[in-house]
Each structure stands twice: as C-alpha cells, then as structure tokens.
C-alpha positions as CSV (number, residue, x, y, z in Angstrom):
1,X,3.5,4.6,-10.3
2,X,6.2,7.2,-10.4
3,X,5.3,8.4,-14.0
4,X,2.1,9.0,-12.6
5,X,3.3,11.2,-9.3
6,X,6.1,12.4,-10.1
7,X,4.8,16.0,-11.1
8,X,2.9,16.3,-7.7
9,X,3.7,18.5,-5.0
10,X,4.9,16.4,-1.7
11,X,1.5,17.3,0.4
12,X,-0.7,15.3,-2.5
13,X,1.5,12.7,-2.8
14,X,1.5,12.3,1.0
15,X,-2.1,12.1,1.2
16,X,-2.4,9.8,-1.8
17,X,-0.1,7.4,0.3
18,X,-1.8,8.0,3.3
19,X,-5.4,7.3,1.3
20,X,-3.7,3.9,-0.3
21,X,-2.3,2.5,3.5
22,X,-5.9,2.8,4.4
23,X,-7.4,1.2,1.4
24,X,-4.6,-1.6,2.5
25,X,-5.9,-1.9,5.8
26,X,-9.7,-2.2,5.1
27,X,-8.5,-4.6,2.8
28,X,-7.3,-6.5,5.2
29,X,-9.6,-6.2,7.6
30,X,-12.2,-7.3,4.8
31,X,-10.2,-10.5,4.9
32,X,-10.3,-11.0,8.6
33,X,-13.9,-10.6,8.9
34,X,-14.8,-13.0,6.3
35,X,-11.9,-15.3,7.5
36,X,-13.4,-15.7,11.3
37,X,-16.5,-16.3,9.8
38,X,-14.6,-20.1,8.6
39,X,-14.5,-23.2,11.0
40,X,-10.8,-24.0,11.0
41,X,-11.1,-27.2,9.6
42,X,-13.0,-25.9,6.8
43,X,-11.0,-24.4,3.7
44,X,-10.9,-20.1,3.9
45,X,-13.0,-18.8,0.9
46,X,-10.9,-17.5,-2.0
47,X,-11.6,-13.8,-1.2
48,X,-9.8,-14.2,2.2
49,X,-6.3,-14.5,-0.1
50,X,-7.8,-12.0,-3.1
51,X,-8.7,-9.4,-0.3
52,X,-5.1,-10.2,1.1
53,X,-3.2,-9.8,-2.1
54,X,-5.0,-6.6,-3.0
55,X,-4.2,-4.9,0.6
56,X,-0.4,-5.9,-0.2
57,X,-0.5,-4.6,-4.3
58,X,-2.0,-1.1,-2.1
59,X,0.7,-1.5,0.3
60,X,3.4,-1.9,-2.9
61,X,1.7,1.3,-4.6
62,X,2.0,3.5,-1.3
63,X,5.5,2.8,-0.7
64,X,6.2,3.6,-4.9
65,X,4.3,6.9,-3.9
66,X,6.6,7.9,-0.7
67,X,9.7,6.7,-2.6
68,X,9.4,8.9,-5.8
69,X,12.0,11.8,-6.6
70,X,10.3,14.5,-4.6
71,X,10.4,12.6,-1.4
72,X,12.5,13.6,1.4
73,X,14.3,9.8,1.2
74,X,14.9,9.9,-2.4
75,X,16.5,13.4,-2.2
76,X,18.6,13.0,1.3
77,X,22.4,12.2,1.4
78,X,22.9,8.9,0.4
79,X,25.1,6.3,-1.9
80,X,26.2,9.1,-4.5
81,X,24.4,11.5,-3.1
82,X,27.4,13.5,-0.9
C-alpha cells in the first residue's frame, strides 16, 4: 500500500484511511446482520467469516495508509530517530 500513497499529501491520505475504517465497519456490520439472522445451533453462513475477513484486510490497509513516511508517527522521534 505504501507504493501506492506515498506521494500523497497527508490530508488525502487521511481521508483515504478514514474512507477504508468505514468500509471496515459496514463490513462488519454486514456480518452481524446476516449473523443474527442464524439460530445458534445452526452453522453461520460463510459470508458471516468472508464479510469478517474483508473488514479486517480494510482495517490492515488503513493502518498501511496512516503508517507511511509522510505520517506524523513515521516522522516523530523515535528508535534512530534523535
């Protein structure tokens, strides 16, 4: 992901992280609604999991985005950084 951001300026890369945590969150609220919809002895659907993995890749993919060289952690005082 960093290839891919590292060239924009911090207010686009905040929103694209702001714009991936909420794809990450109607993920998983995509997953709860289809999960409450299951008795709980039956067996959740496969798209309960696939709508939870998804929400965690976004989640991965906004914290690559808020990490990158241009962020204010990445360019702070830190190991080797004094």
């Amino acid at each position: 992901m960093d290839t891919l951001t590292r060239d924009l300026p911090p207010l686009v890369r905040r929103h694209l992280r702001t714009e991936l945590l909420r794809l990450a969150r109607a993920e998983e609220d995509a997953a709860a609604e289809v999960a409450a919809t299951v008795r709980y002895w039956e067996t959740c659907p496969a798209t309960v999991s696939g709508h939870r993995e998804c929400a965690a890749v976004l989640r991965v993919a906004a914290d690559a985005v808020g990490t990158g060289p241009s962020s204010p952690a990445a360019t702070g005082p830190g190991p080797g950084r004094a």
